[in-house]
C-alpha positions as CSV (number, residue, x, y, z in Angstrom):
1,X,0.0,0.0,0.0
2,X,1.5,3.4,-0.7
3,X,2.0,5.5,2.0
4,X,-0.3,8.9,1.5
5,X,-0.4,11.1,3.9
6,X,2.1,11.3,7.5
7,X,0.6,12.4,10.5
8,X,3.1,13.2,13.3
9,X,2.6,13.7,17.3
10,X,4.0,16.7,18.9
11,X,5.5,16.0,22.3
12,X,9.2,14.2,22.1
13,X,8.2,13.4,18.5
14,X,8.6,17.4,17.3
15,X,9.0,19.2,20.1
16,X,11.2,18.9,23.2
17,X,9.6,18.9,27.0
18,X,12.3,20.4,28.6
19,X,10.7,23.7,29.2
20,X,7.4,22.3,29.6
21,X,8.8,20.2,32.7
22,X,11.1,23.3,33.2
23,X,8.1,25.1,33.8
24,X,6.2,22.9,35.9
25,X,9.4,22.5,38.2
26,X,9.5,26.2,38.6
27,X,5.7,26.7,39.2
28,X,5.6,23.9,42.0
29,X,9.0,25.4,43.3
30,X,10.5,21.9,42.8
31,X,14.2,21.3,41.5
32,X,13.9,19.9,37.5
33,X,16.0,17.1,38.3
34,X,13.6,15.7,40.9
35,X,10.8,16.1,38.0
36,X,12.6,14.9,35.6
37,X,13.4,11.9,38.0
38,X,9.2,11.3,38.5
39,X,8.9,11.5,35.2
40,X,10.9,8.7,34.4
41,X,9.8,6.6,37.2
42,X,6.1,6.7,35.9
43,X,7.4,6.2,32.7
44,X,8.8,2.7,33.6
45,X,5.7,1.5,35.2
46,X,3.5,2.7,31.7
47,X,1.7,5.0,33.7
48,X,0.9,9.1,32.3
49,X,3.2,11.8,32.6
50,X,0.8,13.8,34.6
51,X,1.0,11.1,37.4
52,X,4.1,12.6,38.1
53,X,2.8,16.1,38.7
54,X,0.1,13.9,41.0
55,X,3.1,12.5,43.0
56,X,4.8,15.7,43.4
57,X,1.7,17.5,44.3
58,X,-1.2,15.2,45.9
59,X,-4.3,16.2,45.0
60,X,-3.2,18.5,42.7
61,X,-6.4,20.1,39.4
62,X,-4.0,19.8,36.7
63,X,-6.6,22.1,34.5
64,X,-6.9,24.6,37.1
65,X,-3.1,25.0,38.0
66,X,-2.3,25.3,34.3
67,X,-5.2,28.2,34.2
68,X,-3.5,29.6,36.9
69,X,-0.1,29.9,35.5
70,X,-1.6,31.4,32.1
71,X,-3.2,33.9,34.0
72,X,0.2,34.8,35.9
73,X,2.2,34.8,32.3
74,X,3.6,32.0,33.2
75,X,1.8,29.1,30.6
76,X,3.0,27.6,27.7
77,X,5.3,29.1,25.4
78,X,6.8,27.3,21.8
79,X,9.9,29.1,19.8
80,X,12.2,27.6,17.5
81,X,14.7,26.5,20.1
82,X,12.0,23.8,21.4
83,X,12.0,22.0,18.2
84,X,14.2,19.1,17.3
85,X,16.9,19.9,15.0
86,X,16.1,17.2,12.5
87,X,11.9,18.5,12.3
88,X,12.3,20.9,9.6
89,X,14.4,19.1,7.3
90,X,12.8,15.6,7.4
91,X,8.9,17.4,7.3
92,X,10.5,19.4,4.4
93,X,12.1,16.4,2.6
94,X,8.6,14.5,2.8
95,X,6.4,17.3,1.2
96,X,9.5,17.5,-1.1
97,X,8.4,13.4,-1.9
98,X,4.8,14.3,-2.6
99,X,3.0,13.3,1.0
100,X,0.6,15.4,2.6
101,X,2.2,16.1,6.3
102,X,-0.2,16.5,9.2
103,X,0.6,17.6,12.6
104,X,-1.9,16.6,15.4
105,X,-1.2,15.1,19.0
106,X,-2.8,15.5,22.8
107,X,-2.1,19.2,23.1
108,X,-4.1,22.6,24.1
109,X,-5.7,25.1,21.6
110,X,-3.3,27.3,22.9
111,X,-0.3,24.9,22.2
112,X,-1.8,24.6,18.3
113,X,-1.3,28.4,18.1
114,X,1.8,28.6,19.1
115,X,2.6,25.4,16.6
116,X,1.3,27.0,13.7
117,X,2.9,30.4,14.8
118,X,6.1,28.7,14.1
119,X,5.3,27.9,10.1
120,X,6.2,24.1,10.0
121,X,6.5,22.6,6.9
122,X,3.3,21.1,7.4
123,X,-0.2,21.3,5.6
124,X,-2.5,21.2,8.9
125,X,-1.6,21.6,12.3
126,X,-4.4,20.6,14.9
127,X,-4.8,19.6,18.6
128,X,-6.9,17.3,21.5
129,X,-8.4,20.1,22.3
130,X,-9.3,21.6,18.9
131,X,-10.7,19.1,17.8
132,X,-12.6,17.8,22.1
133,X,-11.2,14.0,22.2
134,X,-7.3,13.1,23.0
135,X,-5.0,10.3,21.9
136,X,-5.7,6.8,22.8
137,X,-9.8,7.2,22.8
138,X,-9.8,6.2,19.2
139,X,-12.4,8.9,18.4
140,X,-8.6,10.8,17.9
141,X,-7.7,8.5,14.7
142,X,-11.1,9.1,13.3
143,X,-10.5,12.5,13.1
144,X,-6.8,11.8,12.0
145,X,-8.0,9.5,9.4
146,X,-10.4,12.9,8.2
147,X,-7.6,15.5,8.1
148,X,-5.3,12.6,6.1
149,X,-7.4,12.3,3.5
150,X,-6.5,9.3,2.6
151,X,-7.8,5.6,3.1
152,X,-6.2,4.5,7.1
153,X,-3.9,1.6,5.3
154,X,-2.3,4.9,3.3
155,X,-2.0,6.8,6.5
156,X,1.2,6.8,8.4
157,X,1.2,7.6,12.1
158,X,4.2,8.5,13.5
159,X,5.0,8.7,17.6
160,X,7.2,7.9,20.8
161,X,4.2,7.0,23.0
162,X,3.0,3.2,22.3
163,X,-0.1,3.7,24.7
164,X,-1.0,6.7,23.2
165,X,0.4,6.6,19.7
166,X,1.3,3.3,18.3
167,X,-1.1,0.9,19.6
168,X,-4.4,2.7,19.3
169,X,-3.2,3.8,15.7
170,X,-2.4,0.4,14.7
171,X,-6.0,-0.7,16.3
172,X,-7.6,1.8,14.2
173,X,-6.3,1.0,10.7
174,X,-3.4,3.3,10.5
175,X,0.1,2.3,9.0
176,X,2.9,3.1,12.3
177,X,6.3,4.5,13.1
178,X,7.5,4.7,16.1
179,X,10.6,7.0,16.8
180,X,13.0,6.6,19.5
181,X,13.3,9.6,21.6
182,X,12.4,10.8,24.8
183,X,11.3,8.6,27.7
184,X,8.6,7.2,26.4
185,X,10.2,6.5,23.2
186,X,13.6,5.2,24.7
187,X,12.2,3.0,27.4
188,X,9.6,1.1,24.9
189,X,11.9,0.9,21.9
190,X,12.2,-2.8,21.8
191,X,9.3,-3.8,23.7
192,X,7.9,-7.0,21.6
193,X,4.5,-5.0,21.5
194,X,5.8,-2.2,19.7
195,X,8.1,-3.9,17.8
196,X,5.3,-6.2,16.2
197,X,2.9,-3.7,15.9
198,X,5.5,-0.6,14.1
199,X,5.8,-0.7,10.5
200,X,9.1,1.3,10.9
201,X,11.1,2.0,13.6
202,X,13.4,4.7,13.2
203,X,15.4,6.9,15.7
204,X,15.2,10.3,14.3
205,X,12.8,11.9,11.5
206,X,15.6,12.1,8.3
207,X,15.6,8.3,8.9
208,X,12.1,8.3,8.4
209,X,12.3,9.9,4.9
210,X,14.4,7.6,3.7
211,X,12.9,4.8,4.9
212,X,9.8,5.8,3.1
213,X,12.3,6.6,0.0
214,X,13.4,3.2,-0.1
215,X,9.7,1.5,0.8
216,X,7.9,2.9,-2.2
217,X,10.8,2.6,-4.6
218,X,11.0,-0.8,-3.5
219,X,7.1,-1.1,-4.5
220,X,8.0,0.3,-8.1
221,X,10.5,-2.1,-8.5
């Protein structure tokens, strides 16, 4: 099946979440490294990152502390500097190929403003929130499936998280990369689950492209 349209996650698949723990560390008056350290540890046990922000803080409205720091100027913020190095070329390179590059993943409207404000080489940026159902409920690949426009066996998901990205893409018809990088993507990597249920597995986005490169031509051939 040719490979149609890509459809990429944001967090540790684009963009990097050291400020966003940065920034959590800082609100909570925590040192990173003991966030960082959380992080990781509900990370081993498959659990959500926001468990971690549970364990620091007991108890803790997630939605209401993040409204809080927006309203004190201290909420989300995207610039160049948070994006992988390798995201501009390799999205670039795969428009350059002919495939239609989507951008959606579990993130606030707010976060899909700041995304588009940065002018990826990307034909549609979109969000959880934009669109009111987040990654695994597969409700989210329906919608993914609609902005591909393309059958899901042509669609290419491409993530770190196998809860939240592989799996339920897999489940919902969707062709699957999963990329090494960040915690999720680094403790998983070989897990026999994700290894049987990736199409590719690749360890940075230009790897990507060329695997694709080398797919299709070997289709042709």
């Amino acid at each position: 099946m040719v490979i149609e349209t890509i459809v990429f996650d944001v967090g540790e698949t684009l963009i990097r979440d050291d400020r966003y723990w940065r920034s959590w560390a800082d609100w909570l008056g925590i040192p990173s490294h003991t966030v960082s350290a959380l992080v990781g540890a509900v990370t081993a046990r498959g659990r959500d990152h926001t468990d971690a922000l549970q364990l620091l803080k007991p108890g803790m409205d997630i939605a209401e502390a993040y409204r809080a720091r927006e309203a004190a100027g201290r909420g989300e913020h995207l610039d160049e500097s948070d994006l992988y190095p390798d995201v501009r070329p390799a999205l670039s390179a795969l428009r350059g190929l002919g495939y239609r590059v989507v951008v959606a993943g579990n993130q606030t409207v707010k976060a899909g403003t700041l995304l588009r404000g940065l002018d990826l080489p990307a034909d549609l940026v979109a969000t959880s929130d934009e669109w009111g159902v987040a990654k695994p409920d597969p409700a989210f690949f329906e919608r993914v499936v609609a902005a591909s426009g393309a059958a899901p066996d042509a669609t290419l998901y491409v993530g770190d998280h196998p809860q939240n990205d592989i799996f339920p893409a897999r489940a919902a018809g969707l062709r699957t990369a999963h990329l090494r990088r960040g915690p999720w993507g680094h403790m998983w990597a070989d897990d026999p689950e994700v290894v049987a249920a990736a199409d590719w597995r690749v360890s940075s986005l230009t790897r990507l492209a060329a695997a694709l490169a080398e797919y299709h031509a070997a289709g042709t051939s």
